[in-house]
KOLLOZA-108887 format. One record per residue (C-alpha): residue in one letter; residue number from 1; x negated, y negated, z negated. Coordinates in nm, 4 decimals. Layout:
N
<aa=a	i=NUM	xx=X	yy=Y	zz=Z>
...
END
This chain:
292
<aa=x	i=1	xx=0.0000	yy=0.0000	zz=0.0000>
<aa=x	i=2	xx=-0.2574	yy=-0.2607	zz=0.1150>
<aa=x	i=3	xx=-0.1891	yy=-0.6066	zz=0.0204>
<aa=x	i=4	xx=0.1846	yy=-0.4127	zz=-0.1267>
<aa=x	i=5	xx=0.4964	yy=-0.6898	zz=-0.1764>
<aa=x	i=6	xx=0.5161	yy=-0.5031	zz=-0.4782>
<aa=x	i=7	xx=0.2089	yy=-0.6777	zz=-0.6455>
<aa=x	i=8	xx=0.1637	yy=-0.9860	zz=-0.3716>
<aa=x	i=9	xx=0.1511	yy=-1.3142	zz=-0.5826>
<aa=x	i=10	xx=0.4397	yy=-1.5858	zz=-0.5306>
<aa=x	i=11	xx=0.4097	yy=-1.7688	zz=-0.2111>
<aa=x	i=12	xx=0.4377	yy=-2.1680	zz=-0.1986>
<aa=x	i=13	xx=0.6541	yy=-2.2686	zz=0.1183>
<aa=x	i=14	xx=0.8747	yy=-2.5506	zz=0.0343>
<aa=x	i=15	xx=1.0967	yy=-2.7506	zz=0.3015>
<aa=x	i=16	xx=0.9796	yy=-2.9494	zz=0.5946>
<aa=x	i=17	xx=1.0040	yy=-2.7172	zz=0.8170>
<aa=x	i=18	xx=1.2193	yy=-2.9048	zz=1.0949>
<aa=x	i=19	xx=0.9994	yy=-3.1947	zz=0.9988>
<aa=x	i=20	xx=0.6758	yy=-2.9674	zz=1.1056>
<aa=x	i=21	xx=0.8513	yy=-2.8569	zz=1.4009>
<aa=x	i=22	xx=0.8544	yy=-3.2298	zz=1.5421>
<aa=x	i=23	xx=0.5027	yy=-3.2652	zz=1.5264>
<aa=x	i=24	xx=0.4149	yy=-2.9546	zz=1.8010>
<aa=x	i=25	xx=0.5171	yy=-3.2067	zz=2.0574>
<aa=x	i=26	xx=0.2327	yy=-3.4491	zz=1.9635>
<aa=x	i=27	xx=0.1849	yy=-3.8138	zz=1.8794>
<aa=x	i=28	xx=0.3159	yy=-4.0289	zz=2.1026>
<aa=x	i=29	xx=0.1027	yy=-4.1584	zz=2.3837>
<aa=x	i=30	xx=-0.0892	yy=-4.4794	zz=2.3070>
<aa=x	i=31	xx=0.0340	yy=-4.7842	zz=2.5514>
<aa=x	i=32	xx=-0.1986	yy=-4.8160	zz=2.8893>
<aa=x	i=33	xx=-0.3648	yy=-5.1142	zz=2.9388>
<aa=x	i=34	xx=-0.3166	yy=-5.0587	zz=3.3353>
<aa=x	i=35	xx=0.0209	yy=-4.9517	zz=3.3852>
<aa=x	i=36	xx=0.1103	yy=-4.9858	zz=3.7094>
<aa=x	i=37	xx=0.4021	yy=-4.9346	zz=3.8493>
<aa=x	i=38	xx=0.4610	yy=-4.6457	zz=4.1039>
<aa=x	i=39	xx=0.8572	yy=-4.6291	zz=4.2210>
<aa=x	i=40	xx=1.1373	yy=-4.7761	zz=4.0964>
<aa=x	i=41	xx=1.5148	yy=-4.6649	zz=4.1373>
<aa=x	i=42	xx=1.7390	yy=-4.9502	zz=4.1389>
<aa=x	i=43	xx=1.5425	yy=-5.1566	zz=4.0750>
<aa=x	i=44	xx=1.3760	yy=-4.9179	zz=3.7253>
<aa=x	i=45	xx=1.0487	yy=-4.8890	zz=3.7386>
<aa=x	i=46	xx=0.8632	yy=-4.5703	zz=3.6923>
<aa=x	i=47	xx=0.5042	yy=-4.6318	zz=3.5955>
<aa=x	i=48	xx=0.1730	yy=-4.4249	zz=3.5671>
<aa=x	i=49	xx=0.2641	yy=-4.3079	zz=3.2007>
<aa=x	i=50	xx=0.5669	yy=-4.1684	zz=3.3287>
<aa=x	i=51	xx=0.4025	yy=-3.9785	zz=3.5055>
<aa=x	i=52	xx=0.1363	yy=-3.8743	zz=3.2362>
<aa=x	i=53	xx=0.3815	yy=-3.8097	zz=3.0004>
<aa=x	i=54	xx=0.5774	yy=-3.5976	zz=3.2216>
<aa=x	i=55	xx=0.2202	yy=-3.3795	zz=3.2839>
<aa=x	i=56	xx=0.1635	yy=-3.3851	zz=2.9258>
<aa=x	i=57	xx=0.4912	yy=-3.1680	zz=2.8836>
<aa=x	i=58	xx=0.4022	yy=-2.9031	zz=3.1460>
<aa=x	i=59	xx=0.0526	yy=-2.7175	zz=2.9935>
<aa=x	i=60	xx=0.0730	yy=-2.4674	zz=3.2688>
<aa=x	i=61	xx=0.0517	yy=-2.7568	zz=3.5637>
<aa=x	i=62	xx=-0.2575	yy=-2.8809	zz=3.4107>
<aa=x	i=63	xx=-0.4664	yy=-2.7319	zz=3.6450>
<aa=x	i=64	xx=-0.3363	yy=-2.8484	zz=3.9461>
<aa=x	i=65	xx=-0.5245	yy=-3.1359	zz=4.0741>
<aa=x	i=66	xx=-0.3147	yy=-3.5099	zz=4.0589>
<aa=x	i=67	xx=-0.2873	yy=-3.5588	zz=4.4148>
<aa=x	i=68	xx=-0.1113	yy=-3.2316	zz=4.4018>
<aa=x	i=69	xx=0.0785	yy=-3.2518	zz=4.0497>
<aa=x	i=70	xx=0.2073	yy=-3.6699	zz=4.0631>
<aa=x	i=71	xx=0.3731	yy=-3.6440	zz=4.4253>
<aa=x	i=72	xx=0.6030	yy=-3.3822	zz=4.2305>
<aa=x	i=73	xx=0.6347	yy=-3.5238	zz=3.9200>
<aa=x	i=74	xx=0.7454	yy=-3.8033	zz=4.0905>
<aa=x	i=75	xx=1.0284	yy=-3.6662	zz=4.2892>
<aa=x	i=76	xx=1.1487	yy=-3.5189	zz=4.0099>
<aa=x	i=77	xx=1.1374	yy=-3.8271	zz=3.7799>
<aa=x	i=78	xx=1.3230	yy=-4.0133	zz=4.0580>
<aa=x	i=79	xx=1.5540	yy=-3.7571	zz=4.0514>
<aa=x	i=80	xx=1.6166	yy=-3.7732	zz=3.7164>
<aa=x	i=81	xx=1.6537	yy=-4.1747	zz=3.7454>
<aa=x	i=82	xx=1.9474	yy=-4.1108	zz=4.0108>
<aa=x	i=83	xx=2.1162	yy=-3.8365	zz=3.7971>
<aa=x	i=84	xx=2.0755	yy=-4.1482	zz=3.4984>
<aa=x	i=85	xx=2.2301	yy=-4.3829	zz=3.7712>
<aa=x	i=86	xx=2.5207	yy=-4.1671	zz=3.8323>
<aa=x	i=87	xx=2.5823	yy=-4.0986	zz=3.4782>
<aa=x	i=88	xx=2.6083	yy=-4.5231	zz=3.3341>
<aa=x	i=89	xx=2.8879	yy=-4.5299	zz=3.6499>
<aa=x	i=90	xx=3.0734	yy=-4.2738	zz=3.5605>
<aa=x	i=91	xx=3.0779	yy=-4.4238	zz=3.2160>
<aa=x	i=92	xx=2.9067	yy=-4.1228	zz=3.0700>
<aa=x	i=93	xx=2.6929	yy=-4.2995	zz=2.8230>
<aa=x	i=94	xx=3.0339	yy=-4.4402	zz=2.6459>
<aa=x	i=95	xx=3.1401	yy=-4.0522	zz=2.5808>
<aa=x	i=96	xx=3.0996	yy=-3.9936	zz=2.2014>
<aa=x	i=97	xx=2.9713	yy=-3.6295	zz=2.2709>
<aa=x	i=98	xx=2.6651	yy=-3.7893	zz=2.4745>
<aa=x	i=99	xx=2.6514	yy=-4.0084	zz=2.2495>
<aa=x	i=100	xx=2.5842	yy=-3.7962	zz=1.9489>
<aa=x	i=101	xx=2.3084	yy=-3.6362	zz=2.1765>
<aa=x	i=102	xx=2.1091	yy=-3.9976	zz=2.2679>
<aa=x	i=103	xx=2.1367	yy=-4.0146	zz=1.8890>
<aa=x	i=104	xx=2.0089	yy=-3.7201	zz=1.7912>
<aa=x	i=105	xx=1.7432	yy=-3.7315	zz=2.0571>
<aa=x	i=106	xx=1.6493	yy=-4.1136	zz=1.9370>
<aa=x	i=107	xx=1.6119	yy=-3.9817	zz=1.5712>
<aa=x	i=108	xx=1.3691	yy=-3.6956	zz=1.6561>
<aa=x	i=109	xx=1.1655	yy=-3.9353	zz=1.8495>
<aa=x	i=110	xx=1.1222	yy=-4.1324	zz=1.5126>
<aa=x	i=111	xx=1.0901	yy=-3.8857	zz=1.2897>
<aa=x	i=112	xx=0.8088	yy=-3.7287	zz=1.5097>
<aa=x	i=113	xx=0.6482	yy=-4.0988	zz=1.5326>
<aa=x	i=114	xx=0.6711	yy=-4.2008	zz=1.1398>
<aa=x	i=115	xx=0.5257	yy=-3.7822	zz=1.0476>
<aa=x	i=116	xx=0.2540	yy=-3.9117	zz=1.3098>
<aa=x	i=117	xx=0.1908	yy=-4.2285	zz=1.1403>
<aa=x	i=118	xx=0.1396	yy=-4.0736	zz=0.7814>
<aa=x	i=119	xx=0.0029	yy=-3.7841	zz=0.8636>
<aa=x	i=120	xx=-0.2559	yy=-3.8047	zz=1.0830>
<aa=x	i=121	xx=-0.5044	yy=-4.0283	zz=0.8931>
<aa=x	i=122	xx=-0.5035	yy=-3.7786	zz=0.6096>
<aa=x	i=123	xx=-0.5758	yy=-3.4735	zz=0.8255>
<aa=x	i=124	xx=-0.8887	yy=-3.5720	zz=1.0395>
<aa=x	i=125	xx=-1.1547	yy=-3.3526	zz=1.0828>
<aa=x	i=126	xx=-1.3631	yy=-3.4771	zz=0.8088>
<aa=x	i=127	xx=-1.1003	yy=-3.4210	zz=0.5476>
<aa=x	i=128	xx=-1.0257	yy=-3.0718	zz=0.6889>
<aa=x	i=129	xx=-1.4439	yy=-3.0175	zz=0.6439>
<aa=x	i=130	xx=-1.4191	yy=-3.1244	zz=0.3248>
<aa=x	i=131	xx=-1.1123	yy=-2.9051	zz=0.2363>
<aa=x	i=132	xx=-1.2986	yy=-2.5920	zz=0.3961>
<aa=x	i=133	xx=-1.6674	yy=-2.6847	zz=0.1798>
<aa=x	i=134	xx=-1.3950	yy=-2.7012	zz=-0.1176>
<aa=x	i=135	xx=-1.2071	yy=-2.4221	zz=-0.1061>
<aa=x	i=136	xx=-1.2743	yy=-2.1800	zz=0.1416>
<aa=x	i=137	xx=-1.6715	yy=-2.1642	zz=0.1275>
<aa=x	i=138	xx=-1.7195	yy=-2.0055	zz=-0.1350>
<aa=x	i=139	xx=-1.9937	yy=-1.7045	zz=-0.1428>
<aa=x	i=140	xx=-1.9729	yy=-1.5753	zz=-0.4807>
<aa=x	i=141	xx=-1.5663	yy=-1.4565	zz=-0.4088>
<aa=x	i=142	xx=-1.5397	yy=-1.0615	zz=-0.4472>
<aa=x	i=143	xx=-1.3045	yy=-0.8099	zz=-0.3325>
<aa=x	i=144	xx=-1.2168	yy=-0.4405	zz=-0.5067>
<aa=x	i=145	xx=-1.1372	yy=-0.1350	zz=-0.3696>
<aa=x	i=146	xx=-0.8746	yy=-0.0073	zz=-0.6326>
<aa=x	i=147	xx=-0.5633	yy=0.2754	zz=-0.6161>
<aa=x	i=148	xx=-0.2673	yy=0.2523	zz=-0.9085>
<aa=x	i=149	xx=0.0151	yy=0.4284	zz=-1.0225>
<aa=x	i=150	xx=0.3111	yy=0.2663	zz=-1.0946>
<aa=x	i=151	xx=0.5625	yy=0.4109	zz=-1.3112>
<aa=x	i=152	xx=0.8838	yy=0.2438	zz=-1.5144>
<aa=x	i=153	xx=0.7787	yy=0.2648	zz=-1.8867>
<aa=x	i=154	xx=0.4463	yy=0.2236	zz=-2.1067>
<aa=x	i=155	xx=0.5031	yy=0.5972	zz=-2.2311>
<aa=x	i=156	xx=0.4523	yy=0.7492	zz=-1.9019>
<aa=x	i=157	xx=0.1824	yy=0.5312	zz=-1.8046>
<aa=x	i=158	xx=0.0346	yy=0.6613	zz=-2.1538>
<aa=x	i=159	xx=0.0799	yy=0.9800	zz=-2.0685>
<aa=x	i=160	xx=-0.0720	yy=0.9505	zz=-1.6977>
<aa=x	i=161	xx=-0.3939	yy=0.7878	zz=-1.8656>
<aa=x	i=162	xx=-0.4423	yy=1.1287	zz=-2.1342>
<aa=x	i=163	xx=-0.4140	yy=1.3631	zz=-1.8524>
<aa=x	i=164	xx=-0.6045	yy=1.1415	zz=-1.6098>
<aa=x	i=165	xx=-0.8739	yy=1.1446	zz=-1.8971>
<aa=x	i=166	xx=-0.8783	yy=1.4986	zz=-1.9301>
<aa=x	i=167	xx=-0.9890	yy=1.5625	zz=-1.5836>
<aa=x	i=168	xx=-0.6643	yy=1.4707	zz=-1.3602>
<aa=x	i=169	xx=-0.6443	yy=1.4032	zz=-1.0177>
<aa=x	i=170	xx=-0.5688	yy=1.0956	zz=-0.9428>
<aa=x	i=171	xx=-0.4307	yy=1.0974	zz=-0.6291>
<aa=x	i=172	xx=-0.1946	yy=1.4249	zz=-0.6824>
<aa=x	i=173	xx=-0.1012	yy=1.2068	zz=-1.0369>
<aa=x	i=174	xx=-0.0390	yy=0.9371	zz=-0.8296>
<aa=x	i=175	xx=0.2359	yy=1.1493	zz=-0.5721>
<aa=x	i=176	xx=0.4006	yy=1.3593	zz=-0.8639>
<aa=x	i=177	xx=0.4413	yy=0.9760	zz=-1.0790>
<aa=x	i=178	xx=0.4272	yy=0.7032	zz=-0.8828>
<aa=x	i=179	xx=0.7292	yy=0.4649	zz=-0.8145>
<aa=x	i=180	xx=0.5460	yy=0.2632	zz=-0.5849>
<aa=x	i=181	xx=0.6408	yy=0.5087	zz=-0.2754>
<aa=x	i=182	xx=0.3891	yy=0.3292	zz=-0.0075>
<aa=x	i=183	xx=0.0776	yy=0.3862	zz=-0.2216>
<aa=x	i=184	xx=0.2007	yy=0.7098	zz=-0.3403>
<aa=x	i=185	xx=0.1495	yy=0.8814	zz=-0.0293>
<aa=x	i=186	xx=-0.2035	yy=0.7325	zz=-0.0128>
<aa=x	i=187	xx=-0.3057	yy=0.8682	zz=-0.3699>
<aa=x	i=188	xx=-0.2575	yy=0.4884	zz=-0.4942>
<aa=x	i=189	xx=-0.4848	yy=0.3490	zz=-0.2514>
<aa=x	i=190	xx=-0.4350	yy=0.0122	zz=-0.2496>
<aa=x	i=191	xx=-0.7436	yy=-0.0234	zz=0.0119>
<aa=x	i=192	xx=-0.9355	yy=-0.3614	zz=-0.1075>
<aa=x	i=193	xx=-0.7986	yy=-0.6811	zz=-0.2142>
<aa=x	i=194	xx=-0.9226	yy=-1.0248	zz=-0.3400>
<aa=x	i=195	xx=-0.7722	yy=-1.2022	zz=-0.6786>
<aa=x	i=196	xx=-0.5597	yy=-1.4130	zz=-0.5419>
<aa=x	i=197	xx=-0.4017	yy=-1.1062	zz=-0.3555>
<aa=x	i=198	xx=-0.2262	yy=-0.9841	zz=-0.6356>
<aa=x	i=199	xx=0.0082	yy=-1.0683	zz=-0.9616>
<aa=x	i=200	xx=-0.2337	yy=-1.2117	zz=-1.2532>
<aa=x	i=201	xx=-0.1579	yy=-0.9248	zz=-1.4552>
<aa=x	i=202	xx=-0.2543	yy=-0.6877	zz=-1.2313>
<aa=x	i=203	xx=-0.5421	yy=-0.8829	zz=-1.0811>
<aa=x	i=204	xx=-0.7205	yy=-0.9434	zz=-1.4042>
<aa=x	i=205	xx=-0.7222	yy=-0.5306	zz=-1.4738>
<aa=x	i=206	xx=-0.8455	yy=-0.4550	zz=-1.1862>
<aa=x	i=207	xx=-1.1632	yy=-0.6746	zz=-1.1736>
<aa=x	i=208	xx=-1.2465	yy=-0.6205	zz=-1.5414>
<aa=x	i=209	xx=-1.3498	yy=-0.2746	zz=-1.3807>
<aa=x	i=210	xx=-1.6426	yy=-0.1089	zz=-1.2824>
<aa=x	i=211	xx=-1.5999	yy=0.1235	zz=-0.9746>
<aa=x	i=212	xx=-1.5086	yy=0.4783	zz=-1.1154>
<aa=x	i=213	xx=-1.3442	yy=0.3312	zz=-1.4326>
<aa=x	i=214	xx=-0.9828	yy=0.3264	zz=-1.4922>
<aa=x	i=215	xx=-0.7751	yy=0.1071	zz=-1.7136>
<aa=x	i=216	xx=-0.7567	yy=0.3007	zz=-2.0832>
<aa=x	i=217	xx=-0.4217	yy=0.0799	zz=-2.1336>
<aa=x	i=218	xx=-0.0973	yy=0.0393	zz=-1.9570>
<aa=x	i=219	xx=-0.1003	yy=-0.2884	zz=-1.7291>
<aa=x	i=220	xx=0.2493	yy=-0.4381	zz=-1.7538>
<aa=x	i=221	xx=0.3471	yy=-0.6924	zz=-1.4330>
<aa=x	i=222	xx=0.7144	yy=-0.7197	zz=-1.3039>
<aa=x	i=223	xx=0.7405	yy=-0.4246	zz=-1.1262>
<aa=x	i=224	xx=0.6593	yy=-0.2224	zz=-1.4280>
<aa=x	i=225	xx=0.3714	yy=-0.0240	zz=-1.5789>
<aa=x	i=226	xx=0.0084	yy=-0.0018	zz=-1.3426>
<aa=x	i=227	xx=-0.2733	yy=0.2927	zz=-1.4332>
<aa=x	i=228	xx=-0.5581	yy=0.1563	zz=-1.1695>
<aa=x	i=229	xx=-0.8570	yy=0.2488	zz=-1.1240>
<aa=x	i=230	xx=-1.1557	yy=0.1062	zz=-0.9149>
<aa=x	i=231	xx=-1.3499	yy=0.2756	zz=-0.6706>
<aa=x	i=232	xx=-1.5694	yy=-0.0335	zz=-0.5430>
<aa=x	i=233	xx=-1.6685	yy=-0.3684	zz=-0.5508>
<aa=x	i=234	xx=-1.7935	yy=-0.6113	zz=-0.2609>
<aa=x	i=235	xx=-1.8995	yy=-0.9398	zz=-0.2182>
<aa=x	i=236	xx=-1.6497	yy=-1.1833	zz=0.0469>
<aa=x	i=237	xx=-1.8013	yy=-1.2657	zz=0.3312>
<aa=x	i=238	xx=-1.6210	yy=-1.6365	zz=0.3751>
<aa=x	i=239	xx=-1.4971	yy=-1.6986	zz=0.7395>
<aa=x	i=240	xx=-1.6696	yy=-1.9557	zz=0.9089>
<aa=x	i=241	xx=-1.5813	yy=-2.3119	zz=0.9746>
<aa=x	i=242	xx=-1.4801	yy=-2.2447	zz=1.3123>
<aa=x	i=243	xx=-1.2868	yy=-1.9291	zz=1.2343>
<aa=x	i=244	xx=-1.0962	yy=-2.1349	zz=0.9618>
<aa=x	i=245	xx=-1.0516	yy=-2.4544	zz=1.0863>
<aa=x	i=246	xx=-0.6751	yy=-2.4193	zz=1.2479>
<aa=x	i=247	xx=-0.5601	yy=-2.2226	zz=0.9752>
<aa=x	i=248	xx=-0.6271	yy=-2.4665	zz=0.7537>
<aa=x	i=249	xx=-0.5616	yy=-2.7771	zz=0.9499>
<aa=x	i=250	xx=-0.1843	yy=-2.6141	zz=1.0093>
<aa=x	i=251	xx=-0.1851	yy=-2.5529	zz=0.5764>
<aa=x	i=252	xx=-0.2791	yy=-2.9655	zz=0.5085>
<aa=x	i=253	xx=-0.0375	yy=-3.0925	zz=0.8093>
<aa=x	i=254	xx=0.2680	yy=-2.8819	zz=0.6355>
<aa=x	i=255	xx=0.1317	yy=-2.9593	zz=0.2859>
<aa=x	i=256	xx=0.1502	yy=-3.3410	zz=0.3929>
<aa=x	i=257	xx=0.5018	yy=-3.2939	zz=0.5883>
<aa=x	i=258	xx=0.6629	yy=-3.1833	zz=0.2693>
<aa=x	i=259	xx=0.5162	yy=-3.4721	zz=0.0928>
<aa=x	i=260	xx=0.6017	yy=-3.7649	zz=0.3172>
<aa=x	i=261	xx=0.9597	yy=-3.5851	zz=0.3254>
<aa=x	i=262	xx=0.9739	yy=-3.5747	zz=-0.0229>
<aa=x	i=263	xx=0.8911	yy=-3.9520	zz=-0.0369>
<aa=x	i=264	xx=1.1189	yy=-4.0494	zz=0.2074>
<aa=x	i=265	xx=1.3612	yy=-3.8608	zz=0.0230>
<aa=x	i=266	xx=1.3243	yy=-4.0495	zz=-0.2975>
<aa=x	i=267	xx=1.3573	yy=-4.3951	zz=-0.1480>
<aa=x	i=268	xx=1.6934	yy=-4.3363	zz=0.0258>
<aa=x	i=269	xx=2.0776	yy=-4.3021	zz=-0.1398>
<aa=x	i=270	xx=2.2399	yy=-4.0368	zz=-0.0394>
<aa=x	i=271	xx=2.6229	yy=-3.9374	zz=-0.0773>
<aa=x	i=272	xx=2.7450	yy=-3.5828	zz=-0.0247>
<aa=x	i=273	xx=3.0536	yy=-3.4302	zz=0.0721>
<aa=x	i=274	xx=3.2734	yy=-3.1437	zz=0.1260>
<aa=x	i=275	xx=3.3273	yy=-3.0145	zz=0.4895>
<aa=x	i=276	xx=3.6936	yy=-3.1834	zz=0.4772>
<aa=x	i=277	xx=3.5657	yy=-3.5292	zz=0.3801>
<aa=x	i=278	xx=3.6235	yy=-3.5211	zz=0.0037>
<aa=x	i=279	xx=3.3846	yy=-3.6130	zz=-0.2836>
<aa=x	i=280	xx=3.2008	yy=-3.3376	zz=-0.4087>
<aa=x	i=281	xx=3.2187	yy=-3.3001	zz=-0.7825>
<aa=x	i=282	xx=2.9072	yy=-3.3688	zz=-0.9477>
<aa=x	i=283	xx=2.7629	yy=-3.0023	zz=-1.0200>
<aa=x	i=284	xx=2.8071	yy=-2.9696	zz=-0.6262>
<aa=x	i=285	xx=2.5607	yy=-3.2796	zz=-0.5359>
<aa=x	i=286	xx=2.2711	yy=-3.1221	zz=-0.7623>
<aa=x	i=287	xx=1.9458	yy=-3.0739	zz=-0.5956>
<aa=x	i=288	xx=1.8045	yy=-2.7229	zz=-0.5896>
<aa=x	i=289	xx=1.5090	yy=-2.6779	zz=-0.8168>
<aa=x	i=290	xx=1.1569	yy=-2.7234	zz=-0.6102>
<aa=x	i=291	xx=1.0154	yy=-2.4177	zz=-0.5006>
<aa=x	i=292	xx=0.7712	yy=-2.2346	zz=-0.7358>
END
């Protein structure tokens, strides 16, 4: 049961979520000192960043060359100008429906742009250096090769320790007691796993161990009662910069994402209500606790 739910520690994910989703598209594009202008449609004009932006969407065009790429982007831009022209005379953009969409479109535009704003001064590559020399980079992080048995009280794990000191196998212990049915039918191998891996409880056992010894006291977690045993230590080999660096650039962007949305949060009113329009009684309007 390598790296088992059973004995994972809690993971911190919080909201922000749709906020992090409105970043993928990117920042938006600085203004162009030479902007010229390339077609216009009624008298609209298209210009060069049109154009750019419109590449900028399509990753898979990129390799076509621009004398080849802007002719069609153009057409297609034009088209979509005419389509625009058609819709303002048929009195389209009046319809609440399309309304709703311009609106929702308009506010994703501006939440991507204000995420952009706060975010991307914290994350630059120096502070995502600095994050990797802090936490990551660290040679003297060890990993242990360990197998348990997990069982529902402290007087079965008692009695799994007497017979295990008298000679037992573990593994064949480990299929006749364990509750922990993935690791059962590996003898309790757990395969090897760092701290952090695993519930305190059940981390702290295991690397107050020397391989070969097993734990001469019943480990208690929430999942119930652990006999472990090591069978080897190693040093961590840290990844490398390069190895870590999106990872960990993807871990501070959501990190920050959840706290600008958080602020933003606390500086607005807001007013709930029930799906019919009433006032929600006041138990209803209660925020969920934060994420532990």
């Amino acid at each position: 049961m390598r790296r088992s739910a059973w004995l994972l520690g809690p993971a911190v994910f919080a909201g922000g979520l749709l906020a992090y989703a409105a970043l993928a598209e990117g920042p938006p594009p600085a203004p162009q000192a030479n902007d010229p202008v390339v077609a216009k449609v009624d008298g609209d004009p298209i210009r060069l960043s049109d154009l750019n932006d419109a590449a900028n969407t399509m990753p898979q065009a990129q390799s076509l060359p621009k004398q080849t790429l802007y002719p069609m982007l153009l057409d297609q831009l034009i088209a979509g100008r005419a389509l625009v022209v058609e819709a303002h005379k048929a009195g389209l953009d009046k319809d609440p429906a399309v309304q709703r969409q311009m609106q929702a479109a308009e506010d994703r535009a501006l939440q991507s742009a204000w995420l952009h704003r706060a975010i991307d001064s914290q994350v630059t590559d120096a502070a995502v250096r600095a994050r990797y020399d802090q936490e990551i980079a660290q040679p003297s992080q060890e990993e242990v090769h360990a197998r348990h048995i997990l069982v529902p009280d402290e007087a079965t794990a008692k009695k799994v320790i007497a017979e295990l000191n008298k000679g037992g196998d573990f593994a064949a212990l480990s299929k006749q007691y364990s509750k922990d049915p993935g690791a059962a039918q590996q003898g309790g191998d757990l395969g090897f796993f760092k701290k952090d891996d695993m519930v305190p409880e059940f981390a702290d056992a295991a690397f107050a161990l020397k391989p070969g010894q097993t734990t001469q006291t019943p480990v208690h977690t929430q999942f119930g009662w652990h006999v472990i045993q090591v069978i080897e230590r190693r040093p961590v080999q840290p990844p490398s910069f390069e190895q870590a660096r999106d990872q960990l650039r993807q871990k501070m962007i959501q990190e920050n994402v959840q706290k600008v949305v958080a602020q933003a949060r606390e500086g607005v009113t807001v007013e709930k209500f029930n799906l019919d329009g009433t006032p929600m009684r006041a138990t209803d309007t209660a925020e969920p606790p934060p994420a532990k």
